[in-house]
Backbone bond lengths (Angstrom), bond angles and torsions (degrees), N, CA, C in turn:
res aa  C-N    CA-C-N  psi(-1)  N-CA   C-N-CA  omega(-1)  CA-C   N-CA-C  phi
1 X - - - 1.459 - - 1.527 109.11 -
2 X 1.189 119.25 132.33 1.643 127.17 172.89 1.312 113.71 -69.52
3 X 1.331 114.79 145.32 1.472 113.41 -138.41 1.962 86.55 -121.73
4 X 1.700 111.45 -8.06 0.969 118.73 147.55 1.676 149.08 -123.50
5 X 1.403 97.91 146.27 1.637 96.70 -167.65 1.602 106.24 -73.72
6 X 1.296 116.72 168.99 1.619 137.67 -156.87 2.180 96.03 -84.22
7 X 0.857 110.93 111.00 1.929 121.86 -175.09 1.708 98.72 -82.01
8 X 1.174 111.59 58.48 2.104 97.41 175.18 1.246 109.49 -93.64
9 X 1.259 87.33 -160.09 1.672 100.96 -175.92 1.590 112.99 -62.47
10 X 1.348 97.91 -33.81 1.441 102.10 -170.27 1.084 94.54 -82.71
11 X 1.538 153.27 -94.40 1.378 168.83 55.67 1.557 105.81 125.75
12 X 1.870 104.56 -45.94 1.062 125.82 168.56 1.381 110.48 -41.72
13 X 1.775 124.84 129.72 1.127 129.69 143.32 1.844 135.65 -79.91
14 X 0.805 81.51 109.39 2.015 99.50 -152.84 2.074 91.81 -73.52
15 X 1.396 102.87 -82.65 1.023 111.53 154.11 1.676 136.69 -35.55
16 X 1.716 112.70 104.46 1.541 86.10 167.78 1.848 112.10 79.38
17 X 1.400 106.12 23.58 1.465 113.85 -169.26 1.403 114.16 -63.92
18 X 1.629 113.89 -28.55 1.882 107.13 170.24 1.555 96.10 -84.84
19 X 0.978 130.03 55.57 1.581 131.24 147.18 1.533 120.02 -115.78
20 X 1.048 106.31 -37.80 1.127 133.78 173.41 1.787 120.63 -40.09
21 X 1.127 117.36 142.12 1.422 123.78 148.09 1.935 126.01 178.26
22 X 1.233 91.83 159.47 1.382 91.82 -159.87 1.276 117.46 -123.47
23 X 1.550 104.05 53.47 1.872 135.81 -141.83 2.184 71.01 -112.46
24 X 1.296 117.21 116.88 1.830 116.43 176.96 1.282 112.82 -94.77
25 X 1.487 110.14 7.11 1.956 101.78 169.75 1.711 78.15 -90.24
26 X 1.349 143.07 -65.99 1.080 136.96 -162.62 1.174 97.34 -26.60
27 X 1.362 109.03 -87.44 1.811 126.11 178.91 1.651 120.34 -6.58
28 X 1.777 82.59 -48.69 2.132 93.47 -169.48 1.661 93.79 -77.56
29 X 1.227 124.66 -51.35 1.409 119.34 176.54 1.500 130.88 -35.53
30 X 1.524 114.82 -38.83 1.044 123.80 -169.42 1.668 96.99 -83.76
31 X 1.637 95.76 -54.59 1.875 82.17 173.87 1.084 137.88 -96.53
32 X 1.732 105.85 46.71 1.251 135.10 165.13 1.690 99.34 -96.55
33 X 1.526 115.44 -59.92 1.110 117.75 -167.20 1.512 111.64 -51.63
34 X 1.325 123.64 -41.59 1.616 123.39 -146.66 1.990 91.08 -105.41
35 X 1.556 83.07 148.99 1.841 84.49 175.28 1.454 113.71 -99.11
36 X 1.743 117.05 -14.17 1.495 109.91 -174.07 1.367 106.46 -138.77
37 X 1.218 110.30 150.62 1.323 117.15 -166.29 1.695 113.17 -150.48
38 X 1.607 129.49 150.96 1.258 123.43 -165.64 1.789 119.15 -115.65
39 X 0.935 97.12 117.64 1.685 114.24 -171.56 1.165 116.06 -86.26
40 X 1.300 118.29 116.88 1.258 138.84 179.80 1.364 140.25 -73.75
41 X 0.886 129.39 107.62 1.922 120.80 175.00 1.182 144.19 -138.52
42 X 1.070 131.18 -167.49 1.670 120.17 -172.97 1.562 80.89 -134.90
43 X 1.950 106.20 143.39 1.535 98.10 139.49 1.675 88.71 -160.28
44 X 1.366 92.05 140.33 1.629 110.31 162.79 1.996 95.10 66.86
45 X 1.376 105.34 26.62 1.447 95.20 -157.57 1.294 141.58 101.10
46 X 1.231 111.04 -33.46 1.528 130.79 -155.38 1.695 74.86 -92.65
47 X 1.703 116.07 151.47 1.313 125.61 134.86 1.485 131.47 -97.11
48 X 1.340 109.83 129.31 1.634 113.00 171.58 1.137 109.88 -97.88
49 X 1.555 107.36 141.94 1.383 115.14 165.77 1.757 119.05 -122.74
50 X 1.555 122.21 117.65 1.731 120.34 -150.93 1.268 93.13 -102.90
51 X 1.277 142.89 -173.76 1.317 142.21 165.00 1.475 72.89 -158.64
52 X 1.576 103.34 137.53 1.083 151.46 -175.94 1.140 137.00 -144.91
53 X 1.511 139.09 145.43 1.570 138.75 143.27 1.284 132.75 -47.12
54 X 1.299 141.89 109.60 1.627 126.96 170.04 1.726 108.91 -119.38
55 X 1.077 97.06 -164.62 1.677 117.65 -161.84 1.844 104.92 -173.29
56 X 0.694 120.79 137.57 1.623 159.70 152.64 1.657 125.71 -49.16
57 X 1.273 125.37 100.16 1.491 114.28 155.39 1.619 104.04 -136.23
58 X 1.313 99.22 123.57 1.971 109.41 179.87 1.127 88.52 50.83
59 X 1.468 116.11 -148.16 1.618 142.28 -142.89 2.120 78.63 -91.55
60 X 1.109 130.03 34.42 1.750 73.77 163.93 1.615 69.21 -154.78
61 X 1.390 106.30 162.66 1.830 140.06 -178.88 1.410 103.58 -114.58
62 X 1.330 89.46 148.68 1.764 97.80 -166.55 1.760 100.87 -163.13
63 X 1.278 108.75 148.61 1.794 125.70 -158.50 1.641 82.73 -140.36
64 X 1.445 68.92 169.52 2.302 81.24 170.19 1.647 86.92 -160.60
65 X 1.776 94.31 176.01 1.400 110.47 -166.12 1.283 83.41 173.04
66 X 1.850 89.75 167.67 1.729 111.67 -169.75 2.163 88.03 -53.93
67 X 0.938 115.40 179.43 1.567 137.85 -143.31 1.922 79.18 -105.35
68 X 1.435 118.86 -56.59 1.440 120.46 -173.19 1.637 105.87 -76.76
69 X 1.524 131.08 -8.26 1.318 107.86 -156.73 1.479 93.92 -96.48
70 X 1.736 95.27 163.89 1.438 132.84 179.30 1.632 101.86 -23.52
71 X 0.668 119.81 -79.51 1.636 123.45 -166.00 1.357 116.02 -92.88
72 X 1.474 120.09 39.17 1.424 146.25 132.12 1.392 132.17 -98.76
73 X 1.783 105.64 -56.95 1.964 99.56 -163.84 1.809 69.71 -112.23
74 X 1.353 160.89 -9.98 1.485 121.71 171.65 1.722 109.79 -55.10
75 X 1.568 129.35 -59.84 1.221 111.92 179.38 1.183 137.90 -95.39
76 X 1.638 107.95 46.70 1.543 116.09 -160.64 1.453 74.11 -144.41
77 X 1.368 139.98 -31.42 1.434 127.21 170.21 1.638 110.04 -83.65
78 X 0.865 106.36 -42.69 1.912 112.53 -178.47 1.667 98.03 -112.47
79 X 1.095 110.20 70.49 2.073 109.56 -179.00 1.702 112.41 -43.72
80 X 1.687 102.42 93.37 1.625 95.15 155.95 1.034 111.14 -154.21
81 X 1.411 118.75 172.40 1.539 144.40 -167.65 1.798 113.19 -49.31
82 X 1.485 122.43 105.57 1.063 128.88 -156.73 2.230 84.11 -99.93
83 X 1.294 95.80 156.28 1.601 95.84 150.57 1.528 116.42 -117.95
84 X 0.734 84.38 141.20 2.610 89.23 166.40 1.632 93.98 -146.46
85 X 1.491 70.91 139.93 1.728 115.97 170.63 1.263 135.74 -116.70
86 X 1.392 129.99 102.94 1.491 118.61 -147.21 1.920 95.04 -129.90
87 X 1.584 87.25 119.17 1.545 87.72 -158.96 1.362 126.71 -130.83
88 X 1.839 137.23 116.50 1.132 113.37 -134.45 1.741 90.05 -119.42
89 X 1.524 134.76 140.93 0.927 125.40 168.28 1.468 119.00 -84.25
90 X 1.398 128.77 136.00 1.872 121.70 175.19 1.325 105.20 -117.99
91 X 1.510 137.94 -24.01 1.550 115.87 161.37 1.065 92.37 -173.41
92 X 1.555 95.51 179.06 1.691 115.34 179.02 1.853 112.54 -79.23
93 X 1.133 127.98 138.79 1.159 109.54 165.46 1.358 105.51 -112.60
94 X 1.324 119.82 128.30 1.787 135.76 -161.73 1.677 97.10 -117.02
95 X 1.479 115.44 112.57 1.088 118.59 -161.13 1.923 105.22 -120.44
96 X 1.330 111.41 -177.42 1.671 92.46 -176.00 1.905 111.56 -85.46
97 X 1.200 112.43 5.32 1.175 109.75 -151.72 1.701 92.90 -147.92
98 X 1.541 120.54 131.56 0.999 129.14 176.49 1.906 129.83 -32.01
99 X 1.361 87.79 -43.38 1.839 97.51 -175.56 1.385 116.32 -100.77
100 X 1.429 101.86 2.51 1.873 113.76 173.50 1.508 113.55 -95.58
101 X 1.275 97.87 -8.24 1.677 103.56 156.64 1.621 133.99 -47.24
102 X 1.109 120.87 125.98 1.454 120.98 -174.64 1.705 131.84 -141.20
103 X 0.939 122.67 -152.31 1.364 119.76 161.42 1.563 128.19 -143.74
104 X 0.685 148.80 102.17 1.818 118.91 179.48 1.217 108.23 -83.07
105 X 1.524 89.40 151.63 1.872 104.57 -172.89 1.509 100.08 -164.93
106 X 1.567 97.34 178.31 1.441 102.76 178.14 1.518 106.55 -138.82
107 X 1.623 112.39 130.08 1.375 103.15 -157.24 1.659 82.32 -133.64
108 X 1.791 100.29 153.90 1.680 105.05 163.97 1.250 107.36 -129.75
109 X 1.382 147.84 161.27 1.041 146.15 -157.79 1.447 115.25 -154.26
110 X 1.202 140.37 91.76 1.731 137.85 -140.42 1.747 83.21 -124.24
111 X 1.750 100.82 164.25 1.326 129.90 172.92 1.694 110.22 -135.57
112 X 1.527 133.61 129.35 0.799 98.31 175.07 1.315 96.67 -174.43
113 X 1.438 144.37 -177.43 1.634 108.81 -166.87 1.829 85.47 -132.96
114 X 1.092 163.00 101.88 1.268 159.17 37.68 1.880 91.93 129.81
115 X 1.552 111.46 123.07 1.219 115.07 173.56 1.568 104.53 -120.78
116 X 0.982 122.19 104.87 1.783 126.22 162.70 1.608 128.31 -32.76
117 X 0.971 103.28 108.04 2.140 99.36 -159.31 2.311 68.94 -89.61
118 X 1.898 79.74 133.29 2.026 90.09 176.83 1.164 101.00 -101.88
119 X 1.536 111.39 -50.97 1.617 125.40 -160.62 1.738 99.52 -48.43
120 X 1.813 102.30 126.35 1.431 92.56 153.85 1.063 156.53 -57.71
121 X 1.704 94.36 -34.81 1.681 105.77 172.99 1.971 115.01 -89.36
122 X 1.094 121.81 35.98 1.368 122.73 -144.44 1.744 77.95 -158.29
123 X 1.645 132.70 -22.97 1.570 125.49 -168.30 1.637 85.21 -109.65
124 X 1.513 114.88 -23.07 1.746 107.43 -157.81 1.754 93.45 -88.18
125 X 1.903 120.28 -37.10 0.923 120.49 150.56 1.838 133.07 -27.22
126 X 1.161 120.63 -51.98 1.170 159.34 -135.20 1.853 88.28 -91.95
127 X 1.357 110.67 -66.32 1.126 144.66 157.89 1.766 126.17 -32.05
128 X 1.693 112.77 -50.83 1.124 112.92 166.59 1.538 90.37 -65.88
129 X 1.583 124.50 -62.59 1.320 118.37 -138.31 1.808 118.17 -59.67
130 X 1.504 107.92 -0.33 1.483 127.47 -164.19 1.346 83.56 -99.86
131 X 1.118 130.67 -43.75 2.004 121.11 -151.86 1.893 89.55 -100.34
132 X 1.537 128.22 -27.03 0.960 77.02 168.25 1.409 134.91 -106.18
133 X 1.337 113.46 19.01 1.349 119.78 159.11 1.654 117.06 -67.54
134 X 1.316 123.55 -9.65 1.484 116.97 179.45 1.438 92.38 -112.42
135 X 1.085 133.20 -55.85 1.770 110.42 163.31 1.778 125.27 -121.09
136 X 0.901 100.81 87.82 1.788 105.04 -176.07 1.426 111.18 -13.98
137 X 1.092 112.10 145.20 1.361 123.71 -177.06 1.780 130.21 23.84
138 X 1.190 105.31 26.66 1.582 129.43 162.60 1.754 116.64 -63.37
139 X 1.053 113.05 -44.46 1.660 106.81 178.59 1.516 124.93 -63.43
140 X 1.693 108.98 -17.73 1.391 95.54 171.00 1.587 116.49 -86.45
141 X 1.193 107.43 -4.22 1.299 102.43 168.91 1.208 144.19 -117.73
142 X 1.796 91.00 36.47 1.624 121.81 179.77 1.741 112.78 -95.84
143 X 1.621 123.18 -174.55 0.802 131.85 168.37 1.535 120.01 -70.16
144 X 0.724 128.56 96.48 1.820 111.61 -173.31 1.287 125.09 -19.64
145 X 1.280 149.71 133.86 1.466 135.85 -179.33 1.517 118.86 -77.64
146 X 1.546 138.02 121.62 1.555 131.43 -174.33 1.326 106.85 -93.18
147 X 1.108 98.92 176.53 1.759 119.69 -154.91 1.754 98.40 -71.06
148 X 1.161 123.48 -2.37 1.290 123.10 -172.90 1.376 90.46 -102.47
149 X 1.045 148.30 -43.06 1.588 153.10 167.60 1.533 117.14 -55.07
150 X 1.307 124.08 -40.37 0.878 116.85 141.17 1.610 163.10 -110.28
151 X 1.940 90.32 30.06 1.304 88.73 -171.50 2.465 88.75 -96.81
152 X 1.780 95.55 -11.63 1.588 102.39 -174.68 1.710 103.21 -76.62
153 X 1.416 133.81 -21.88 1.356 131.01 170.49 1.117 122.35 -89.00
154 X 1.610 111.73 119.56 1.582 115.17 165.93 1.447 105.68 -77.69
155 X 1.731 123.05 155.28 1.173 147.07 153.17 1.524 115.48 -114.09
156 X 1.128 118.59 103.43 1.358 123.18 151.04 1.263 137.45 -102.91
157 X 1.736 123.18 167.82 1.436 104.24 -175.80 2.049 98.11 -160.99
158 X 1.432 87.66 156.22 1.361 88.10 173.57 1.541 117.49 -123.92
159 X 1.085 116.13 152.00 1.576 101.76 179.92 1.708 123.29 -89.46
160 X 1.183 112.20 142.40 1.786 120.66 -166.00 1.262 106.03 -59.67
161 X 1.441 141.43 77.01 1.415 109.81 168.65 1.806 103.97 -148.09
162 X 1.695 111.05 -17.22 1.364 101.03 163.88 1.471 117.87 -105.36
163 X 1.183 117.71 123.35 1.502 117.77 -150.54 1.416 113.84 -172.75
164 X 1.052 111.63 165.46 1.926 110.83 172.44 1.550 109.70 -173.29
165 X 1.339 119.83 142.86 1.463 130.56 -177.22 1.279 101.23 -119.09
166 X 1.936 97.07 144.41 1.307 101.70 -160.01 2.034 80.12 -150.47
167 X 1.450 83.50 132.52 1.862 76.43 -165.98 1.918 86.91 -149.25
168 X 1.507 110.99 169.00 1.518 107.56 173.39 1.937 91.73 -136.45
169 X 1.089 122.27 131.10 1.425 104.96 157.65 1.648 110.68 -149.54
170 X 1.806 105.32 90.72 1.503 104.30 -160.60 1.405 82.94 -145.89
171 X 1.564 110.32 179.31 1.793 97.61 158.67 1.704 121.67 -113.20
172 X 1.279 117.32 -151.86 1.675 108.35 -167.28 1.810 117.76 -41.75
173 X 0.857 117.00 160.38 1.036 140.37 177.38 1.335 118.67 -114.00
174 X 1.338 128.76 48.56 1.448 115.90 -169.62 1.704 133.07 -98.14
175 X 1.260 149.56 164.37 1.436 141.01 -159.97 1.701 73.69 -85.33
176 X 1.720 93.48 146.95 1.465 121.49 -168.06 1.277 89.30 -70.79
177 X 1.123 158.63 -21.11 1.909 150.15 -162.33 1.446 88.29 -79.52
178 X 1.425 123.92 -40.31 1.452 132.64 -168.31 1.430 112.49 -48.78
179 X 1.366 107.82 -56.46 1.561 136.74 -168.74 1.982 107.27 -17.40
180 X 1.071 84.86 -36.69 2.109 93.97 179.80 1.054 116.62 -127.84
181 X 1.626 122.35 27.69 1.389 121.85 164.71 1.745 99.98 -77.88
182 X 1.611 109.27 138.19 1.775 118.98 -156.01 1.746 101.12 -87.42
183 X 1.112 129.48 72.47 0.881 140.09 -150.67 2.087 105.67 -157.55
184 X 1.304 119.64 115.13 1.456 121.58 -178.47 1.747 115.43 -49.04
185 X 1.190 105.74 137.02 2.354 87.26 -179.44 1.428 74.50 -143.71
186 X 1.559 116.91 176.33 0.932 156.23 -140.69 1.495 139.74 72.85
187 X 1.553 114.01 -138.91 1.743 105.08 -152.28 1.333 81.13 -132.98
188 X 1.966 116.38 136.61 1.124 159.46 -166.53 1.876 92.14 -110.13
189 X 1.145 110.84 85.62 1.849 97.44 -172.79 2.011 96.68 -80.47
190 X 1.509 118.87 145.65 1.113 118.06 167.99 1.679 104.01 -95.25
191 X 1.863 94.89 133.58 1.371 117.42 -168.65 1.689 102.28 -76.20
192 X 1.016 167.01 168.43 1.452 142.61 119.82 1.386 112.28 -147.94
193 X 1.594 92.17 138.74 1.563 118.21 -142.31 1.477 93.04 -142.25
194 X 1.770 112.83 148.67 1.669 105.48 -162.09 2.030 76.99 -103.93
195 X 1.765 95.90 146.86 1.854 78.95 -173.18 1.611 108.45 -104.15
196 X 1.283 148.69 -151.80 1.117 144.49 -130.89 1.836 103.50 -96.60
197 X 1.233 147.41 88.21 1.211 139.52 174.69 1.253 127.77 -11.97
198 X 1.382 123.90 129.35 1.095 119.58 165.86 1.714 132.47 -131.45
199 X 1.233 97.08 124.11 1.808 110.51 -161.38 1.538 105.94 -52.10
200 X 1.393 114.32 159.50 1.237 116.63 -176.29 1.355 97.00 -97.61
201 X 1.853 105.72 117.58 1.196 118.25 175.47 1.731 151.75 -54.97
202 X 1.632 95.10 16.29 1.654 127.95 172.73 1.311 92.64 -80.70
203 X 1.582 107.95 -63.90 1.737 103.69 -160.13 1.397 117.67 -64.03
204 X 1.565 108.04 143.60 1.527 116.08 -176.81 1.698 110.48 -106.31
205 X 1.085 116.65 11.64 1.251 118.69 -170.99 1.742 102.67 -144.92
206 X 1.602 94.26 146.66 2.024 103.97 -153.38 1.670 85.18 -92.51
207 X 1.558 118.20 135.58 1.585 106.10 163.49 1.747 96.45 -116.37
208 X 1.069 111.04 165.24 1.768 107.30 164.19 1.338 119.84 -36.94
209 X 1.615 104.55 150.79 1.730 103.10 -173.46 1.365 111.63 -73.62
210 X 1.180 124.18 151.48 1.742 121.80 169.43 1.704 98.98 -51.10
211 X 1.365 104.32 173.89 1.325 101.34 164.11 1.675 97.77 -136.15
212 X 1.521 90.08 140.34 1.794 106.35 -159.18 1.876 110.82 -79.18
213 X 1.299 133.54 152.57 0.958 149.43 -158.91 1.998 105.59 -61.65
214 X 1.491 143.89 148.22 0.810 122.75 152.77 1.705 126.62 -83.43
215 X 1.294 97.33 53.41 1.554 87.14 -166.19 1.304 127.88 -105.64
216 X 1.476 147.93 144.44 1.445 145.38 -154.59 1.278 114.06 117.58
């Protein structure tokens, strides 16, 4: 596996270029960490923007959605170049001066034009590999999914290789005159923690807790 992602026109970080890098374990890490991410498109002109769930296998990323929606059959009926952005916030950066304010985060940013997973047993596959990244080992102790479930979900996917990460994780940045203005600066890190479960209030009977995603 290439250990680097594809530098184009698009891919290119223009903006902000020592932030940048296009190192693809980074890349896979980050969109390992995060569960949702926003898909991009063109139609008739108009841009859409989807926010979605994805998941990971080898080099290629893949989302699902009802079988008819926007960011399934638009570029699998008219094949073109979608963008997603999958983007994680880690703190505030509180600086001495209003516009030296920032954030650190870790963001990935892919191009890539959308392949339709057909095979049933290859979409139902597809399917465990999404649930158990949001709760480990939860699907065997689901209902099985029927042919109406999956003939109504699209799976698509793109493969990892035009792309670029663009992340900040330092603290303020401020003009050196700043340096002793009497005023607190530094980095506000965001904590995130999944918080106490709560059962769906039909059921009358306790089963074991899910167990929650490692993701962030």
């Amino acid at each position: 596996m290439s250990q680097s992602l594809e530098e184009t026109t698009l891919s290119k970080v223009k903006r902000g270029p020592n932030r940048a890098s296009y190192n693809k374990e980074l890349a896979l890490n980050i969109i390992d960490a995060a569960l949702m991410c926003h898909v991009g498109q063109t139609k008739d002109g108009q841009v859409f923007v989807t926010p979605t769930s994805h998941w990971r296998e080898g080099d290629y990323f893949y989302w699902h959605a009802h079988s008819k929606a926007r960011n399934v059959k638009g570029p699998i009926d008219e094949p073109e170049k979608v963008c997603i952005n999958i983007s994680l916030l880690d703190g505030l950066v509180l600086a001495r001066s209003a516009m030296h304010h920032s954030v650190n985060y870790r963001s990935v940013t892919l191009f890539g034009v959308p392949e339709l997973v057909e095979d049933k047993e290859e979409k139902v596959r597809q399917f465990k590999l999404f649930l158990d990244k949001v709760s480990p080992g939860r699907w065997e102790t689901l209902r099985p999914v029927n042919e109406q479930e999956i003939k109504a979900t699209g799976v698509v996917r793109i493969k990892i290789e035009e792309a670029s990460v663009k992340m900040r994780a330092e603290p303020p940045i401020d003009d050196p005159a700043d340096n002793d203005w009497p005023v607190w600066a530094g980095v506000v890190p965001l904590q995130k923690i999944w918080g106490e479960v709560e059962q769906d209030p039909i059921q009358t009977k306790h089963y074991p807790e899910p167990k929650a995603p490692s993701a962030f």
